[in-house]
C-alpha positions as CSV (number, residue, x, y, z in Angstrom):
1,X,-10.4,218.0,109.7
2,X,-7.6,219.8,112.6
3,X,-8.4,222.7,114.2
4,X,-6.5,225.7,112.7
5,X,-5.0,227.5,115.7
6,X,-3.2,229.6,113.7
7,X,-3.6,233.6,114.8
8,X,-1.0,235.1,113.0
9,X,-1.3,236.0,109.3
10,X,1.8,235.4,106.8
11,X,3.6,237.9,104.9
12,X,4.4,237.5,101.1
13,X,6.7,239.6,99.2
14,X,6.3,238.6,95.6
15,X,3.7,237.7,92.8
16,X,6.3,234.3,92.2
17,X,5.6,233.3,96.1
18,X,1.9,234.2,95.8
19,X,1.2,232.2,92.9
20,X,3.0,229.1,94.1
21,X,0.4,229.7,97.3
22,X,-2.3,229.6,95.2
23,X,-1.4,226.9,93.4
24,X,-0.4,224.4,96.0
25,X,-3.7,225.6,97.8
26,X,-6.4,225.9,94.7
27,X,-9.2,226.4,97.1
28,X,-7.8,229.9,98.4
29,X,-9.8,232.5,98.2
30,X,-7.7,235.9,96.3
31,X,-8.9,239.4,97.4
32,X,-6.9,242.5,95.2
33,X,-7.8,245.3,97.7
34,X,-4.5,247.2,96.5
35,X,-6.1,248.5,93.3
36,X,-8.9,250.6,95.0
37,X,-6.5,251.2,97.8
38,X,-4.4,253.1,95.5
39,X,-7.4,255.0,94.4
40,X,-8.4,255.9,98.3
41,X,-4.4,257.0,98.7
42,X,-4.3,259.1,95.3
43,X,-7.2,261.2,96.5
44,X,-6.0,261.5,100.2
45,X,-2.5,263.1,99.0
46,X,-3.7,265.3,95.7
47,X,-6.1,267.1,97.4
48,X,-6.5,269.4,94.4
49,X,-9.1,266.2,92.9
50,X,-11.3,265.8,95.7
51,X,-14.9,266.1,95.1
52,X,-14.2,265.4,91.1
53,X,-15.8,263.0,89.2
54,X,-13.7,260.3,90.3
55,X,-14.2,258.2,87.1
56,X,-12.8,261.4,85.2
57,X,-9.7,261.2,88.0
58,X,-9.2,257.8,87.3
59,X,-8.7,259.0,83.5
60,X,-6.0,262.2,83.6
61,X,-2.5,261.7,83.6
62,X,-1.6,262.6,87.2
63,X,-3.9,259.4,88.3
64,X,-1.5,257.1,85.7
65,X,1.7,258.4,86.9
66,X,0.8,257.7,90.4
67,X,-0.3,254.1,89.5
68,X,3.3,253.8,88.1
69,X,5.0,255.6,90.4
70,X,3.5,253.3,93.3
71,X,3.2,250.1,91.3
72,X,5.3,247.8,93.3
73,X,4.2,249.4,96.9
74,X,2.5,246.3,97.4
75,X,2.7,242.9,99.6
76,X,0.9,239.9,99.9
77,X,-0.9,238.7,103.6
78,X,-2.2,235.4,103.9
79,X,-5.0,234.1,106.2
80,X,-4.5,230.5,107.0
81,X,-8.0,230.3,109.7
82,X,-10.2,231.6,106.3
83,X,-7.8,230.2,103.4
84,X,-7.6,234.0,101.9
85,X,-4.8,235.6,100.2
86,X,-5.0,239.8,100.5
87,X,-3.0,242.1,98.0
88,X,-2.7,245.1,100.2
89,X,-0.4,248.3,99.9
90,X,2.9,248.1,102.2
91,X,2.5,249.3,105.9
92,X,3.3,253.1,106.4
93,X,0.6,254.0,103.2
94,X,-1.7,251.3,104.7
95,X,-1.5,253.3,107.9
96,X,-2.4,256.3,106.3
97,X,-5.6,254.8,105.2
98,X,-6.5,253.0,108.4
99,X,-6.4,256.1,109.9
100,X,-7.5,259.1,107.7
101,X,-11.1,259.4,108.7
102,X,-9.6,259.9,112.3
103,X,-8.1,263.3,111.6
104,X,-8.6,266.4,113.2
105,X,-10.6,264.1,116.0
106,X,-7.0,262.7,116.2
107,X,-4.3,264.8,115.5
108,X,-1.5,263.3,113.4
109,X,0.8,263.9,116.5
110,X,-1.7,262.1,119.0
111,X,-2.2,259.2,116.6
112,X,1.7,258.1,116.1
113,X,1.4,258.6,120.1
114,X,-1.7,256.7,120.8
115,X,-0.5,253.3,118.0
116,X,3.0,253.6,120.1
117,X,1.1,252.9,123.4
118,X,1.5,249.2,124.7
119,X,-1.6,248.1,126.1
120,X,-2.8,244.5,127.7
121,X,-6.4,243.3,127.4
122,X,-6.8,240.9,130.0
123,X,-10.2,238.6,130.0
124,X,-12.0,238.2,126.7
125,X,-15.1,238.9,127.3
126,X,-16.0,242.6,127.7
127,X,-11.8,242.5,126.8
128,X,-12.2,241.2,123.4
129,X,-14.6,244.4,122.5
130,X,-12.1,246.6,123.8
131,X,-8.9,245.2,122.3
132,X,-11.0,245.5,118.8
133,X,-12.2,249.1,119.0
134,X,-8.9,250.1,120.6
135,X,-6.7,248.8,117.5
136,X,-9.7,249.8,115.2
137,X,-9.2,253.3,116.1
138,X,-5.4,253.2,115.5
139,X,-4.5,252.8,119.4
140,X,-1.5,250.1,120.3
141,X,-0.1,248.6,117.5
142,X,1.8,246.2,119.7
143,X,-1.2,245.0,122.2
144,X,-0.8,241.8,124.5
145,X,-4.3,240.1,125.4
146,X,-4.9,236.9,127.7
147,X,-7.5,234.6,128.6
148,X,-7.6,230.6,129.3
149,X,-11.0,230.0,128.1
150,X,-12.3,228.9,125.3
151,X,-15.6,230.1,123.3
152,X,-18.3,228.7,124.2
153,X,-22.1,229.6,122.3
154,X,-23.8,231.4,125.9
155,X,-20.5,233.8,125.0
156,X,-21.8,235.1,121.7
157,X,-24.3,237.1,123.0
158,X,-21.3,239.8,124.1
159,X,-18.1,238.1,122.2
160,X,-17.7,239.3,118.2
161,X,-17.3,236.0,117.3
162,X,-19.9,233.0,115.5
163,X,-20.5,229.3,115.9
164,X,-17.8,228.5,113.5
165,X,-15.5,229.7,116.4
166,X,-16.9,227.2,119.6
167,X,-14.1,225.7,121.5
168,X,-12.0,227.7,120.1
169,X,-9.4,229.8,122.6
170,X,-10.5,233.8,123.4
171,X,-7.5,235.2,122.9
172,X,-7.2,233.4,119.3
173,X,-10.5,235.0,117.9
174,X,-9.5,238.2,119.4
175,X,-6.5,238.2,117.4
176,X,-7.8,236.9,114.1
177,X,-10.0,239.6,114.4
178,X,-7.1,242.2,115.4
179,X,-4.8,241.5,112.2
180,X,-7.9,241.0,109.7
181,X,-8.6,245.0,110.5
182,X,-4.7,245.7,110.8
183,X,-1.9,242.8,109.5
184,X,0.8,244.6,110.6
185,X,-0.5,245.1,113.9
186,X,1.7,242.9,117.0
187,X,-0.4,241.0,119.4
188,X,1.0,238.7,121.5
189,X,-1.7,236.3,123.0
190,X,-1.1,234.5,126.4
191,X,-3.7,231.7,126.1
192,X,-3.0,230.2,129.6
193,X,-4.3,233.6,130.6
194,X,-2.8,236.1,133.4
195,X,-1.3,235.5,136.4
196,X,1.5,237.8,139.2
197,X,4.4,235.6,137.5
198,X,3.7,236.1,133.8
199,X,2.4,239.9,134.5
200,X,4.8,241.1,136.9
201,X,7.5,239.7,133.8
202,X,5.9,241.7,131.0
203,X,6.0,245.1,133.2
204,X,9.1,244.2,134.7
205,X,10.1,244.3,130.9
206,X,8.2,247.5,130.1
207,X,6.2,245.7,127.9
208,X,3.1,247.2,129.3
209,X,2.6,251.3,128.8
210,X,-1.4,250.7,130.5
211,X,-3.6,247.9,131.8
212,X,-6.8,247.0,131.0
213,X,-8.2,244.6,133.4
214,X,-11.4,242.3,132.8
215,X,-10.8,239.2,134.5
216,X,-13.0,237.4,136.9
217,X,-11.0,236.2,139.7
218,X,-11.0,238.4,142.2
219,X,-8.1,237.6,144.0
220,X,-6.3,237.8,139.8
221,X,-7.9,241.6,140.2
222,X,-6.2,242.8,143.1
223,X,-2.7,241.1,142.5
224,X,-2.8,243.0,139.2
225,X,-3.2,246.1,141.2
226,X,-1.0,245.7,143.5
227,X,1.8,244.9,140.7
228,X,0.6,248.1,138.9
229,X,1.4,250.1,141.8
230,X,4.9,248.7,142.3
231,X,5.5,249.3,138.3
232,X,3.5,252.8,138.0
233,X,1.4,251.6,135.6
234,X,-2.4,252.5,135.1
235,X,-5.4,250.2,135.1
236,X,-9.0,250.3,133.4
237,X,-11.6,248.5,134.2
238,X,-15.1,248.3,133.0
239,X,-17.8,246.3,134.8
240,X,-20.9,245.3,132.9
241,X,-24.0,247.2,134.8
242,X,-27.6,245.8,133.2
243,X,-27.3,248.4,129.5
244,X,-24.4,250.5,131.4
245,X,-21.3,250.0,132.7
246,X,-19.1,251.1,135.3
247,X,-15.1,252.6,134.2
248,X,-12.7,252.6,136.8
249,X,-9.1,254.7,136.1
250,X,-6.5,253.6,138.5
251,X,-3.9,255.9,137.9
252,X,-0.8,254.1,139.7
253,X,1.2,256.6,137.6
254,X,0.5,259.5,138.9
255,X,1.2,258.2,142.4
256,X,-2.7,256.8,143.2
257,X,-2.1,254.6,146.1
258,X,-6.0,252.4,146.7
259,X,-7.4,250.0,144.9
260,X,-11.5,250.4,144.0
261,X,-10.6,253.5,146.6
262,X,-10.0,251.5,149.5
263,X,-6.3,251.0,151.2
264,X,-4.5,247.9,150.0
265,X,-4.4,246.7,153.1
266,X,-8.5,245.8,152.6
267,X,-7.7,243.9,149.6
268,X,-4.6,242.1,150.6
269,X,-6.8,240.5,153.6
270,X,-9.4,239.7,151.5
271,X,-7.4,237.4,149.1
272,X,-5.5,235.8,151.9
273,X,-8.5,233.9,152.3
274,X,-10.7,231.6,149.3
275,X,-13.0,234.2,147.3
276,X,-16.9,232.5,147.3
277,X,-19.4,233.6,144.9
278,X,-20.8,235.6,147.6
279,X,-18.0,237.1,148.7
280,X,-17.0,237.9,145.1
281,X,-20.7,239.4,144.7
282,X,-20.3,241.7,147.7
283,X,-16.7,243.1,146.1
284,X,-18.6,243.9,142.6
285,X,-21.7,245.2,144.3
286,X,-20.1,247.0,146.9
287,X,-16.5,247.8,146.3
288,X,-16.4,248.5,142.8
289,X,-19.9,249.7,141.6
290,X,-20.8,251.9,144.7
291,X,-22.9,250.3,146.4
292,X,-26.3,247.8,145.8
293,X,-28.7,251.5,145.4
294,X,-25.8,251.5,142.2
295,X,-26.5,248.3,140.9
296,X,-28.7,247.6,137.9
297,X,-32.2,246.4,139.4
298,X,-32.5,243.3,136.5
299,X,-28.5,242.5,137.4
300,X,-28.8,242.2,141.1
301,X,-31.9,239.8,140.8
302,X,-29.5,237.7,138.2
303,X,-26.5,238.1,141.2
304,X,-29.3,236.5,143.4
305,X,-30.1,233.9,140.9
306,X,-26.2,232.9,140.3
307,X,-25.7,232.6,144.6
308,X,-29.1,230.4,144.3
309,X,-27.5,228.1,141.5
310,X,-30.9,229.5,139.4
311,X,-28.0,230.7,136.7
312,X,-25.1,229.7,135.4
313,X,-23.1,232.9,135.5
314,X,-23.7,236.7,135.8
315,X,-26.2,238.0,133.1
316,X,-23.9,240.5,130.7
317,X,-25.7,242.4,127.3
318,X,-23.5,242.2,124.3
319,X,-24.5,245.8,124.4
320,X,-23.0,246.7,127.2
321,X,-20.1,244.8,126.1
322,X,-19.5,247.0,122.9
323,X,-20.1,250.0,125.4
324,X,-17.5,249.2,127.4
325,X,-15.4,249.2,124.0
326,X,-15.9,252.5,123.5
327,X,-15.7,254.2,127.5
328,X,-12.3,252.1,127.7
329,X,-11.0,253.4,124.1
330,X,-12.0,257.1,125.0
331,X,-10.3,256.7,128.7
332,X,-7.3,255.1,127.2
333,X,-7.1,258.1,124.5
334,X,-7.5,260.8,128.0
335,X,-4.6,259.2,129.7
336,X,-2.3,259.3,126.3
337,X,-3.4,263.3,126.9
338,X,-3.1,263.3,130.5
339,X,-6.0,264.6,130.7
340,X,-8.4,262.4,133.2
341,X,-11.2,263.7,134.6
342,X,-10.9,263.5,138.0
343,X,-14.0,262.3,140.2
344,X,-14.3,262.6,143.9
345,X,-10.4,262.7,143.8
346,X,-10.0,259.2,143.6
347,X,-10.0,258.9,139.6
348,X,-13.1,256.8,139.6
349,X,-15.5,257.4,136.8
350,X,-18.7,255.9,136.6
351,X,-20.8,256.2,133.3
């Protein structure tokens, strides 16, 4: 059987196209999750029935008209990499829904402002939880992500993903898992993963409103820096820390001129030359988390273990990984305000 590559689900607009689907593929799986979306939507704009017997709601003539008024706001979205068929309501009332529960922690005027944001993800790892909780929470409906690598099983400890998945490409999974919480979100995936041509294109293009930066070459790192600068465009970056992590806010928009809070000129040295593991080690320990007194005791014995070929890579807990889902969503969400906390003066935060 072929790999499905597919990431992208399909629209349909009709019950005629829908049944054809099923019928050339009789092994599809059909979900109606219109009908109790209606209900959910009925409640959330007659607030005069909330907390009534719904079953009595369902009943009274207001609940009928509704049903009939709304009958045809539906469209069909199929998944090809799970063979399932969805009958959802059409976008703007599905957007309602997605995002509800987020009011008054969201206004209605910071929502529309936080889905308009255009955000990369780049690396998949830490990345992939933080390009999920960021579109789960209604933030960048048009998000680009990258990474080259494929799954492999020592990733599932940290990557939402299962064995079904091995071998399969990062940036894939991420976005399966991007459009099965919002189909009408836009993700484009760069699979061959980031580099200064590609990146300094998309900002070129304004296609990027704020970076999020989780890859592991070093030299990849700073180049993304230093193109953030010339385009004015922040970066975050989250660096796993034992059962913490570490947030950086590089706010290249507001006129913030180091990178890690040293002068470029340090950096652009550095990657003039090849980047070891141990040189690599010194940046993260040193440059970026503060210092080894900084460092996470179990993490710098597993930095010792990787230079000594004792490990195969960094250690990283898929806690930490969700974690850094959440510190990158909230600091995302402060910029949007423009309202960073400042540390040192240097808009470094660690957590």
């Amino acid at each position: 059987m072929k790999n499905n590559f597919s990431c992208k689900p399909i629209f349909i607009k009709n019950d005629k196209s829908a049944q054809k689907l099923l019928k050339q593929k009789p092994y599809t799986v059909f979900v109606d999750a219109f009908t109790p979306q209606l209900k959910e939507l009925f409640f959330i704009q007659n607030h005069q029935y909330i907390g009534e017997d719904k079953k009595k709601v369902y009943k009274t003539k207001d609940f009928k008209n509704y049903c009939i008024k709304h009958k045809n706001n539906y469209i069909y979205v199929y998944y090809s990499w799970s063979n399932t068929l969805v009958k959802i309501i059409k976008k703007e009332e599905y957007l309602i829904l997605k995002t509800n529960r987020n009011k008054n922690l969201i206004t209605e005027k910071e929502q529309k402002e936080l889905r308009d944001l255009k955000i990369g993800v780049f690396g998949m790892s830490v990345g992939s939880n933080i390009a999920f909780v960021l579109t789960q929470a209604g933030i960048s409906n048009s998000i680009t992500i990258a990474d080259f690598d494929n799954l492999d099983t020592t990733n599932l400890n940290r990557i939402l993903a299962g064995v079904h998945q091995i071998g399969l490409n990062k940036t894939i999974i991420a976005a399966r898992r991007i459009y099965e919480d919002n189909p009408f979100a836009k993700v484009t995936t760069m699979m061959k993963g980031i580099n200064s041509k590609n990146l300094e294109s998309l900002l070129k293009n304004k296609k990027l409103d704020c970076i999020i930066e989780e890859i592991d070459d070093i030299t990849m790192k700073i180049e993304t820096r230093i193109l953030a600068k010339k385009y004015k465009v922040p970066v975050i970056m989250i660096t796993d820390n034992g059962d913490g992590v570490v947030l950086h806010i590089e706010r290249y928009d507001l006129g913030y001129k180091k990178i890690f809070n040293k002068e470029f000129y340090y950096f652009k040295k550095i990657i003039k030359k090849p980047i070891t593991k141990e040189s690599a080690g010194f940046i993260i320990m040193n440059d970026i988390v503060g210092g080894v007194k900084n460092v996470d005791p179990n993490t710098l014995r597993s930095v010792k273990d990787v230079l000594d070929r004792k490990l195969v890579s960094w250690s990283q807990l898929g806690s930490a990984a969700i974690l850094g889902g959440v510190v990158a969503t909230y600091a995302v969400k402060q910029i949007s305000k423009s309202k960073i906390l400042y540390i040192r003066k240097n808009y470094n935060l660690s957590i």
